[in-house]
C-alpha positions in Angstrom: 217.3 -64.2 278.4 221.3 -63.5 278.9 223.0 -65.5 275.8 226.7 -67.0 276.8 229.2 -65.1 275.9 226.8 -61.7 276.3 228.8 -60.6 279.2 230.9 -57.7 279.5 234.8 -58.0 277.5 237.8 -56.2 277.4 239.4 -55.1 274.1 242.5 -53.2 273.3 242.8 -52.0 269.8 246.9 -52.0 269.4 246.7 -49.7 266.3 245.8 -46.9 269.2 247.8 -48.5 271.8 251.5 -46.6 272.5 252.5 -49.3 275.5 252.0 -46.7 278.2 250.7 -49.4 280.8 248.8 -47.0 282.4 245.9 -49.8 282.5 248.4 -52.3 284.0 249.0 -49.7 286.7 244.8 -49.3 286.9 243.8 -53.1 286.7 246.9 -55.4 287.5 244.1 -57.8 287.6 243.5 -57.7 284.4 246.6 -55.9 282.3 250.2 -56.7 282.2 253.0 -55.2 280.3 255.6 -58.0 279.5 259.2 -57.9 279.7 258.5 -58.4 275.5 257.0 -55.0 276.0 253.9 -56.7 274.5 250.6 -55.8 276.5 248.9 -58.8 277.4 244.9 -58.4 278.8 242.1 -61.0 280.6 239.2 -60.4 278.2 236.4 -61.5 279.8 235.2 -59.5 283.0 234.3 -62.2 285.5 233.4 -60.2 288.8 231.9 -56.7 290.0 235.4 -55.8 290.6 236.7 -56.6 287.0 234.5 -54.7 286.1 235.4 -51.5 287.9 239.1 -52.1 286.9 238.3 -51.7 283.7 235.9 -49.1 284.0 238.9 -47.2 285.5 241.6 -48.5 282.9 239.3 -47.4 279.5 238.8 -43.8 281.8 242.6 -43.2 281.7 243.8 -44.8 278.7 245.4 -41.7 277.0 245.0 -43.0 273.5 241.5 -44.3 274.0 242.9 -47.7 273.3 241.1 -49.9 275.8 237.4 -50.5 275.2 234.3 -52.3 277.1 232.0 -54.4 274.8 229.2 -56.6 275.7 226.5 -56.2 278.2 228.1 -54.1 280.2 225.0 -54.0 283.2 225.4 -57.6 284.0 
């Protein structure tokens, strides 16, 4: 039985997080780097294809910063 709020989410952990926007580039769906120059991120994953953006944003993240929590297989 899947509980709510089980599903797959997006974290960013801004300790690690230098502002690069590389994710933005990787998943505009679901990062954007403000004018503020404050990152700003959809946390729940709501389709197959959320979920591949973000696959691809944690992949190239070159501080490590973005990272996929929750049940991750749908």
């Amino acid at each position: 039985m899947k509980l709510p709020g089980s599903g797959p989410r997006v974290s960013v952990d801004n300790d690690r997080c230098e502002l690069y926007g590389i994710c933005a580039m990787e998943a505009p769906g679901l990062f954007d780097l403000g004018r503020d120059g404050r990152l700003r991120f959809r946390k729940r994953l709501l389709d197959p294809e959320d979920m591949t953006q973000a696959i691809a944003a944690a992949r190239v993240c070159p501080m490590q910063a973005v990272v996929l929590r929750g049940e991750l297989d749908g």
